[in-house]
Residue frames as a rotation matrix with the C-alpha (Angstrom) as fourth column:
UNK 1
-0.393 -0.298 0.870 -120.48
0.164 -0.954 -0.252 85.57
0.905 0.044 0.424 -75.77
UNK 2
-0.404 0.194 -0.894 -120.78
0.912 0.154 -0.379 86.74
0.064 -0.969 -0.239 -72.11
UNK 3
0.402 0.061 0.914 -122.44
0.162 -0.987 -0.006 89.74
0.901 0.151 -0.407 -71.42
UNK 4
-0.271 -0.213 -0.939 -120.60
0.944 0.132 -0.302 91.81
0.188 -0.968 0.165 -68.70
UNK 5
0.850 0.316 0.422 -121.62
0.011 -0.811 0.585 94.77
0.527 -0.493 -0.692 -66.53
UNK 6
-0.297 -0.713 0.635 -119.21
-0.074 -0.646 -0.760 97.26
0.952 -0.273 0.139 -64.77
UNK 7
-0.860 -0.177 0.478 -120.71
-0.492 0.037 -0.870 97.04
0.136 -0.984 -0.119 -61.48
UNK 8
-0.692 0.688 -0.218 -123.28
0.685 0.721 0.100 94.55
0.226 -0.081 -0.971 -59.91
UNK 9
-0.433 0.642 0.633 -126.53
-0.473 -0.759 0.447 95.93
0.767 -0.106 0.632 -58.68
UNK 10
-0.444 0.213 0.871 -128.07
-0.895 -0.153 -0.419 95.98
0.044 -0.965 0.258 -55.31
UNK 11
-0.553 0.815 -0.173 -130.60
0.689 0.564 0.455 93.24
0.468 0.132 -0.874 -54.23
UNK 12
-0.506 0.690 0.518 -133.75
-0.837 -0.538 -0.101 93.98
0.208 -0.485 0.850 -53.30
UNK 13
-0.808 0.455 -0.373 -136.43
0.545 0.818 -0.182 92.34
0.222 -0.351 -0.910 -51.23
UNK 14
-0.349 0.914 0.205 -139.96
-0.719 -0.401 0.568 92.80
0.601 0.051 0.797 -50.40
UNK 15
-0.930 -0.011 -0.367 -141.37
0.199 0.825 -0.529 91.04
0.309 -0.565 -0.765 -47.35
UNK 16
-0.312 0.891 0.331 -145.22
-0.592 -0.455 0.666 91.21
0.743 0.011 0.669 -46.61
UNK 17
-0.846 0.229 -0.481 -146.39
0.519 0.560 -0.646 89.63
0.122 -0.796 -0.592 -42.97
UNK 18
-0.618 0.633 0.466 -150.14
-0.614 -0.759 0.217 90.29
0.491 -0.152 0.858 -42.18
UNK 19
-0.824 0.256 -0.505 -151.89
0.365 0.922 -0.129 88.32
0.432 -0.291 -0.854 -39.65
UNK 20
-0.582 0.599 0.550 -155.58
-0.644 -0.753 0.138 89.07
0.497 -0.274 0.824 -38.36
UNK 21
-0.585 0.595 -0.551 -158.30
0.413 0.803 0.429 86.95
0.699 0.024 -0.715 -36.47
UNK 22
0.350 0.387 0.853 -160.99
-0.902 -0.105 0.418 87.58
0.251 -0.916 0.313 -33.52
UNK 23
-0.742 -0.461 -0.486 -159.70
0.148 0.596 -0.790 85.59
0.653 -0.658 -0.374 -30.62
UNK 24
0.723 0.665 0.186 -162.14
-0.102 -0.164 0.981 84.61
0.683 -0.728 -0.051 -27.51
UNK 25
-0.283 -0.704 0.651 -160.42
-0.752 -0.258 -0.606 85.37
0.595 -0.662 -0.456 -23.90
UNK 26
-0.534 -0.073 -0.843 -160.17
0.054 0.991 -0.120 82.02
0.844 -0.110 -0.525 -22.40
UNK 27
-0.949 -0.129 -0.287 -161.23
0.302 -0.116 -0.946 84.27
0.089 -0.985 0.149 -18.79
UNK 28
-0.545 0.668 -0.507 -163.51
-0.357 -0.732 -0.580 86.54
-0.759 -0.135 0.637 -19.90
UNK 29
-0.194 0.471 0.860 -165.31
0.585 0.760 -0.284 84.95
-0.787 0.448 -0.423 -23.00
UNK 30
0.649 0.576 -0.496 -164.83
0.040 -0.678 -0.734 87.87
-0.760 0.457 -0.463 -24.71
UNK 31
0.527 -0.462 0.713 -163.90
0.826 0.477 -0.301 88.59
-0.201 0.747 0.633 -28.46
UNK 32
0.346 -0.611 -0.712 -161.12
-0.548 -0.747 0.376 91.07
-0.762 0.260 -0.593 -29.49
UNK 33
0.909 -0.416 0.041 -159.69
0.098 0.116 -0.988 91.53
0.406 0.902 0.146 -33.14
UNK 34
-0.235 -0.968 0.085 -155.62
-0.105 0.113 0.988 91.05
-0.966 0.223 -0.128 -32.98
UNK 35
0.982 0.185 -0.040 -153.38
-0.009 -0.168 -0.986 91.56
-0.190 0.968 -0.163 -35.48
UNK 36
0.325 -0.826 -0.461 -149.84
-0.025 -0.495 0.868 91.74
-0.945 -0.270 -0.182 -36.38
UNK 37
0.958 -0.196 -0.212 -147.26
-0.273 -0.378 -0.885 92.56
0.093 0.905 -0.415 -39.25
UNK 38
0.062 -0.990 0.128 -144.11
-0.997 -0.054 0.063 91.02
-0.055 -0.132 -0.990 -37.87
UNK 39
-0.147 -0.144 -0.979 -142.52
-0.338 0.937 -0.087 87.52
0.930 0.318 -0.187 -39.14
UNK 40
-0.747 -0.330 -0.577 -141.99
0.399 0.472 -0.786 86.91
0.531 -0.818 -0.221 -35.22
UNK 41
0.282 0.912 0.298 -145.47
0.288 -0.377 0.880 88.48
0.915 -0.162 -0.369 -34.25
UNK 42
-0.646 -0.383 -0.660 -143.61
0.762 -0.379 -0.525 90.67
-0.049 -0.843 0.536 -31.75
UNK 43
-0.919 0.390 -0.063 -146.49
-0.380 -0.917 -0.124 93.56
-0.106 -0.090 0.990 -32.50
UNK 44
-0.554 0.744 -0.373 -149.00
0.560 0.665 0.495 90.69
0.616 0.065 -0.785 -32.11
UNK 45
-0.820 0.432 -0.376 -152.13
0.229 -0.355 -0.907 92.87
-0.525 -0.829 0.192 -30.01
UNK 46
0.191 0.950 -0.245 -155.84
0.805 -0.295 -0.515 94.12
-0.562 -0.099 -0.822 -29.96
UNK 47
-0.932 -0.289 0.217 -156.53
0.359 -0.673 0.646 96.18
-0.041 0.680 0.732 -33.09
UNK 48
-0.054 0.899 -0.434 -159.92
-0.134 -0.438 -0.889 98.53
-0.990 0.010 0.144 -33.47
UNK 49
0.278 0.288 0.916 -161.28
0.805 0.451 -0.386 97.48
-0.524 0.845 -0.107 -37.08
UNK 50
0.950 -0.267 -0.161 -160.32
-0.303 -0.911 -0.279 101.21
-0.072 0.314 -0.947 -38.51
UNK 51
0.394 -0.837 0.380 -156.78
-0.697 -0.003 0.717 99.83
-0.599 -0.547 -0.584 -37.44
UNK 52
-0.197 -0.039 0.980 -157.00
0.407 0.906 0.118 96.54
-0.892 0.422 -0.162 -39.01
UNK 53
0.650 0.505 0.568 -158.16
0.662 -0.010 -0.750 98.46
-0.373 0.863 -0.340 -42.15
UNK 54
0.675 -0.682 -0.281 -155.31
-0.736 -0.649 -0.193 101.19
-0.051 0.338 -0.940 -42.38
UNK 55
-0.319 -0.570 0.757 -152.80
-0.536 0.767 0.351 97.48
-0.781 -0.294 -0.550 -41.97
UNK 56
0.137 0.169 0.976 -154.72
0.845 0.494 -0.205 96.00
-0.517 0.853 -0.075 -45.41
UNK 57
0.998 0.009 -0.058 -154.37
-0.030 -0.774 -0.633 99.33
-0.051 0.634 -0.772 -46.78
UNK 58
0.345 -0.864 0.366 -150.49
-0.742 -0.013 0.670 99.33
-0.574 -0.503 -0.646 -45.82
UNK 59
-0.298 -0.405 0.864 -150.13
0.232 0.848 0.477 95.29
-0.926 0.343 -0.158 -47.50
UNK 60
0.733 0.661 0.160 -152.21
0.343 -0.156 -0.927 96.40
-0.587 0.734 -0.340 -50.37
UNK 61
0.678 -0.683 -0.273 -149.26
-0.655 -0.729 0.198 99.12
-0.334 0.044 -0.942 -51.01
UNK 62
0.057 -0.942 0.330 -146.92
-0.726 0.188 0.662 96.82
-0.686 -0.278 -0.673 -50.60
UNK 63
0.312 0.050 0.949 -148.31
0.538 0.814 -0.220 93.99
-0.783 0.579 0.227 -52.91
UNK 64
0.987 0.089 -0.130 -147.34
-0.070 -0.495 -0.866 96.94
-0.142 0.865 -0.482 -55.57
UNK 65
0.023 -0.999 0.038 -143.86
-0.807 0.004 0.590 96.93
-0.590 -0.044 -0.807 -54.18
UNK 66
-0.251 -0.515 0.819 -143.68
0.151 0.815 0.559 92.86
-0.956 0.264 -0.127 -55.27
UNK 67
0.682 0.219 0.698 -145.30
0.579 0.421 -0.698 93.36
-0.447 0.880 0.161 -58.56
UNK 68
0.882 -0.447 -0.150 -142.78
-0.408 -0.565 -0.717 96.23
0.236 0.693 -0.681 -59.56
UNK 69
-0.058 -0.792 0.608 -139.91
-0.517 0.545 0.661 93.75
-0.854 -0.276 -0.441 -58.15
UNK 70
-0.132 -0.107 0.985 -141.10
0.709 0.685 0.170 91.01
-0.693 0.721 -0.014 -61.03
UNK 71
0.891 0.424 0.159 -141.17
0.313 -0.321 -0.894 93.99
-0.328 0.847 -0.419 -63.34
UNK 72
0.569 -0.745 -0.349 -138.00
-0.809 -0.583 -0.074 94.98
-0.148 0.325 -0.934 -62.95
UNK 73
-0.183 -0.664 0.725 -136.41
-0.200 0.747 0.634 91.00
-0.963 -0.029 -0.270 -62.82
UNK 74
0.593 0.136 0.793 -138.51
0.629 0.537 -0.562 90.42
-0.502 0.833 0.234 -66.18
UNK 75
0.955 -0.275 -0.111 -137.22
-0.282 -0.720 -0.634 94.02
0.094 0.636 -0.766 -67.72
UNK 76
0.322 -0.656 0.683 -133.55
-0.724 0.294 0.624 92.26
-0.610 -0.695 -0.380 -66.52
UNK 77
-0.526 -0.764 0.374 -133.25
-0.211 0.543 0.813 89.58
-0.824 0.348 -0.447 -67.85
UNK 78
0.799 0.469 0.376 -135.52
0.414 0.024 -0.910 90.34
-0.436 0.883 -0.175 -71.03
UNK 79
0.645 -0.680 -0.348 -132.45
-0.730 -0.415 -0.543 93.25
0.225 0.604 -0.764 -72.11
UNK 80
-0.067 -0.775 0.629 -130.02
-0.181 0.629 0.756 89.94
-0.981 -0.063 -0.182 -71.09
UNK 81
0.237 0.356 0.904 -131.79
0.492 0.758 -0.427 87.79
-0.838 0.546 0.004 -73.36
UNK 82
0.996 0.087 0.011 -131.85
0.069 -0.702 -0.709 91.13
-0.054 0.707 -0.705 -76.38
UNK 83
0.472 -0.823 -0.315 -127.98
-0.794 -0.553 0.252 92.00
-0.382 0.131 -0.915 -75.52
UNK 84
-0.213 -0.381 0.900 -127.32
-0.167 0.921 0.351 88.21
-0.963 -0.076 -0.260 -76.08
UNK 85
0.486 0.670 0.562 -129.40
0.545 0.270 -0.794 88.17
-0.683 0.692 -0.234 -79.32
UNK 86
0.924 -0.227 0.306 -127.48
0.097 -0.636 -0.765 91.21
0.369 0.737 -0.566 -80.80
UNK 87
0.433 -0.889 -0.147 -124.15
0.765 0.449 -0.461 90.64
0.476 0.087 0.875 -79.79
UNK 88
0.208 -0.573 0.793 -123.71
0.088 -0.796 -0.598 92.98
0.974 0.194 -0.115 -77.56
UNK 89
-0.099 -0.285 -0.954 -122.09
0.857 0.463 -0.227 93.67
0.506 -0.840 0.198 -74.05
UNK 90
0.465 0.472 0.749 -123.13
0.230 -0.881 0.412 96.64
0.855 -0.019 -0.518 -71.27
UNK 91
-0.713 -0.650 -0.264 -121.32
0.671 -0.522 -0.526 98.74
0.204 -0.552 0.808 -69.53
UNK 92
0.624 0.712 -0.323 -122.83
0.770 -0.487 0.412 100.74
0.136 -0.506 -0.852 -66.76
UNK 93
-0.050 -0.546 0.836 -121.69
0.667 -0.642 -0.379 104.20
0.743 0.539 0.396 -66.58
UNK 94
-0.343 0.212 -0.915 -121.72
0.799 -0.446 -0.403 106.86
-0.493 -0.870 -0.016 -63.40
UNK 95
0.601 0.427 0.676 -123.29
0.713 -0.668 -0.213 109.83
0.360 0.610 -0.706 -64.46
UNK 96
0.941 -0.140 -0.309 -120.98
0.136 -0.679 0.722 111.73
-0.311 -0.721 -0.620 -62.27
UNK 97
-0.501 -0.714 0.489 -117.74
0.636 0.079 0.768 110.41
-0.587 0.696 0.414 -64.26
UNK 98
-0.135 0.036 0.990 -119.73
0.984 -0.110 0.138 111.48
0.114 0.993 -0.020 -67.49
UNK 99
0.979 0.204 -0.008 -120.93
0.197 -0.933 0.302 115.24
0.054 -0.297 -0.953 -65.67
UNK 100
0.264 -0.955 -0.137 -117.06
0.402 -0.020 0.915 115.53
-0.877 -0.296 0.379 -65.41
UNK 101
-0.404 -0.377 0.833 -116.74
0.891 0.046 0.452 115.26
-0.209 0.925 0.318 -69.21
UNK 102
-0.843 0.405 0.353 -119.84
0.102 -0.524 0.845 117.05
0.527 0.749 0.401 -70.33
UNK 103
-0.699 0.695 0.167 -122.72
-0.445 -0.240 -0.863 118.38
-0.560 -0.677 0.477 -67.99
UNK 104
-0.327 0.310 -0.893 -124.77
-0.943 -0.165 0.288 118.27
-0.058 0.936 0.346 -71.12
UNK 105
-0.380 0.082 -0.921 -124.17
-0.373 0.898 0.234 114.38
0.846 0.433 -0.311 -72.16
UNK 106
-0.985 -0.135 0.111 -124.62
-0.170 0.582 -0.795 113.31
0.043 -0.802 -0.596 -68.55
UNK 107
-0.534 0.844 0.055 -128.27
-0.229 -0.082 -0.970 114.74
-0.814 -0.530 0.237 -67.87
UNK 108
0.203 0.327 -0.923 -129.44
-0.954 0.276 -0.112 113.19
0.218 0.904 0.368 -71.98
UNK 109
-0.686 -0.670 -0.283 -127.72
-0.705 0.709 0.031 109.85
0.179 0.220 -0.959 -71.69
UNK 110
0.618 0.704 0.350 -130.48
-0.769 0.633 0.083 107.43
-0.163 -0.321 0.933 -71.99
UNK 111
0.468 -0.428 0.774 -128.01
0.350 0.893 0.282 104.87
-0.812 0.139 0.567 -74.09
UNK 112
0.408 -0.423 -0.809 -124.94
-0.833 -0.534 -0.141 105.02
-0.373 0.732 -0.571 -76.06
UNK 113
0.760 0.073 0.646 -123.70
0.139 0.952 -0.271 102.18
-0.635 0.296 0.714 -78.54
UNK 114
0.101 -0.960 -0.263 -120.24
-0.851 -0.220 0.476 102.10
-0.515 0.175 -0.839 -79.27
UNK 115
0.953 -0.045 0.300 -119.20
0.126 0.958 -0.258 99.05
-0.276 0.284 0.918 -82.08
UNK 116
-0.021 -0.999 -0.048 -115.13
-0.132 -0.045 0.990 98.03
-0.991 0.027 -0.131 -82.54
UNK 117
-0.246 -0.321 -0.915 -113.59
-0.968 0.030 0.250 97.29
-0.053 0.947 -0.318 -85.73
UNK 118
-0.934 -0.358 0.001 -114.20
-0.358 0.934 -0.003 93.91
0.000 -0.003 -1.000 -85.21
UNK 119
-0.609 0.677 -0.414 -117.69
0.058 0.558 0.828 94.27
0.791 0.480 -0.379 -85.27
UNK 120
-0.611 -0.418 -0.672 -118.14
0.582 0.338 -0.740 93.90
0.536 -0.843 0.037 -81.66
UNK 121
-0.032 0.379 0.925 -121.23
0.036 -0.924 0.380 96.47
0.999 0.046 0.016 -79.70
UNK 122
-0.691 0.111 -0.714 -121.21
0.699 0.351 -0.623 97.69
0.181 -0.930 -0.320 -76.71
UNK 123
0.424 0.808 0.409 -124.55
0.410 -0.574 0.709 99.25
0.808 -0.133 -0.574 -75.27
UNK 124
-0.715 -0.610 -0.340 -123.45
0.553 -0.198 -0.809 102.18
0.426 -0.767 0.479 -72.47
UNK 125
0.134 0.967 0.215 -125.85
0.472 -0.253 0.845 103.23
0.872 -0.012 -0.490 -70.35
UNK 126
0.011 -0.048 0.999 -126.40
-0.799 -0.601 -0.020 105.43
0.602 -0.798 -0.044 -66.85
UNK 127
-0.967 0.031 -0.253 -125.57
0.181 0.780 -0.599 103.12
0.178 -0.625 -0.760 -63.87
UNK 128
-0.890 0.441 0.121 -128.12
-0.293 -0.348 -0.890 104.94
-0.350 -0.827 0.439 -61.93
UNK 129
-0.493 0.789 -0.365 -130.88
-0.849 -0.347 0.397 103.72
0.187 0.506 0.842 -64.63
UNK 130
-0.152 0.279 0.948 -133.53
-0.651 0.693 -0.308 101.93
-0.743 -0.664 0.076 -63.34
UNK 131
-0.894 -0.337 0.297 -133.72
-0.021 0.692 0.722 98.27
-0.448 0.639 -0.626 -65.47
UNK 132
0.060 0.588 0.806 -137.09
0.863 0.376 -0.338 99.23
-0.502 0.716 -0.485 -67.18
UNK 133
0.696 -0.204 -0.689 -135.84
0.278 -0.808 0.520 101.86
-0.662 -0.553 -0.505 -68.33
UNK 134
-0.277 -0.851 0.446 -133.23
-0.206 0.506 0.838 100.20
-0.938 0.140 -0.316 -69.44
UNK 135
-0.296 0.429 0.853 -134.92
0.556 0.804 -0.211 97.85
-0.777 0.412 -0.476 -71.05
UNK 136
0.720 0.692 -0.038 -137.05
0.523 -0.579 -0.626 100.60
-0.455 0.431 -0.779 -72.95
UNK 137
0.698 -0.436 -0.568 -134.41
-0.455 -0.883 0.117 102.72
-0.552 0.176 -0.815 -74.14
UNK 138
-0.402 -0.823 -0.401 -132.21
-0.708 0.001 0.706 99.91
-0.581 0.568 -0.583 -75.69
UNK 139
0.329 0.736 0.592 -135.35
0.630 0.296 -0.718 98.13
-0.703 0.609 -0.366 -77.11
UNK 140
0.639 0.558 -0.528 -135.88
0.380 -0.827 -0.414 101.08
-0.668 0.064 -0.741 -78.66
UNK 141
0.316 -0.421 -0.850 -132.72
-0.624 -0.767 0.148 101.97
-0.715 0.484 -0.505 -80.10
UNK 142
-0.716 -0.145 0.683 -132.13
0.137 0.930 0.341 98.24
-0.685 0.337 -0.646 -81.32
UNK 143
0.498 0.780 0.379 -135.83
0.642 -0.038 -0.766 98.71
-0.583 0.625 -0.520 -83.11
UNK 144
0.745 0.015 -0.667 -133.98
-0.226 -0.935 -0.274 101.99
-0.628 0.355 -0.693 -84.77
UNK 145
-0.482 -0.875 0.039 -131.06
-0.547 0.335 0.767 100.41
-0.684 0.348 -0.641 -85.56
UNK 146
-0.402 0.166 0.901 -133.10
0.567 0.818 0.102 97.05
-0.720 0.551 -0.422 -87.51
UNK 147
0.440 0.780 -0.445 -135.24
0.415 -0.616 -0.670 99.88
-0.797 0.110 -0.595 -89.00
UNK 148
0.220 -0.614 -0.758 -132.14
-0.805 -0.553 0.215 101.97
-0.551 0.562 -0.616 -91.09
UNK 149
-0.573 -0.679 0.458 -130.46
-0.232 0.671 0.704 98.60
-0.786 0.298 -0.542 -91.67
């Protein structure tokens, strides 16, 4: 059983360049802090330590960006692994299609589960939702579902 999705999602990246050192002037024998933040150290120059400390504050930030990147690949391909397990296949929905239908259903829709005669389920969900989210909301109704059964 494949699972398939209505429309791919974006990539994303996260890139994190920080580069610091004291440097002696080869002329003058003096030391100056440099720094830079570019793969191609085009903004390579003489930072004031206050400077150099708002620039680890700045990567710090950003090291959150990468960990909520591997949260959202695990929350991914953890609801694969679940839609695979329960036979079922997801379809991403616009909310704007569904705000056509029903204002109502659009701004509620966490996840809707449709099964054919044949048995068959499909899980329908908001494109726009973000994949933990996701993840959480058709956990969740899957736990409800084993629960009645």
């Amino acid at each position: 059983m494949t699972n398939k999705t209505t429309a791919v999602s974006a990539e994303r990246s996260v890139s994190l360049v920080l580069e610091a050192e004291v440097m002696m002037d080869a002329d003058t024998g003096m030391l100056s802090l440099v720094a830079s933040t570019d793969h191609h150290m085009a903004d390579f120059g003489e930072v004031c330590p206050a400077r150099l400390r708002r620039m680890v504050a700045e990567a710090r930030a950003k090291l959150d960006e990468f960990e909520r990147l591997a949260d959202e690949y695990e929350a991914i391909d953890t609801l694969r692994a679940i839609l695979a397990e329960h036979d079922l296949s997801l379809i991403e929905a616009p909310l704007d299609k569904l705000a056509d239908v029903n204002d109502d259903l659009a701004d509620r829709l966490a996840c809707w589960v449709m099964e054919t005669p044949g048995g068959h389920g499909y899980v329908i969900v908001p494109q726009e939702q973000g994949p933990i989210e996701r993840l959480q909301t058709v956990s969740a109704f899957i736990a409800g579902r084993e629960r009645a059964a």
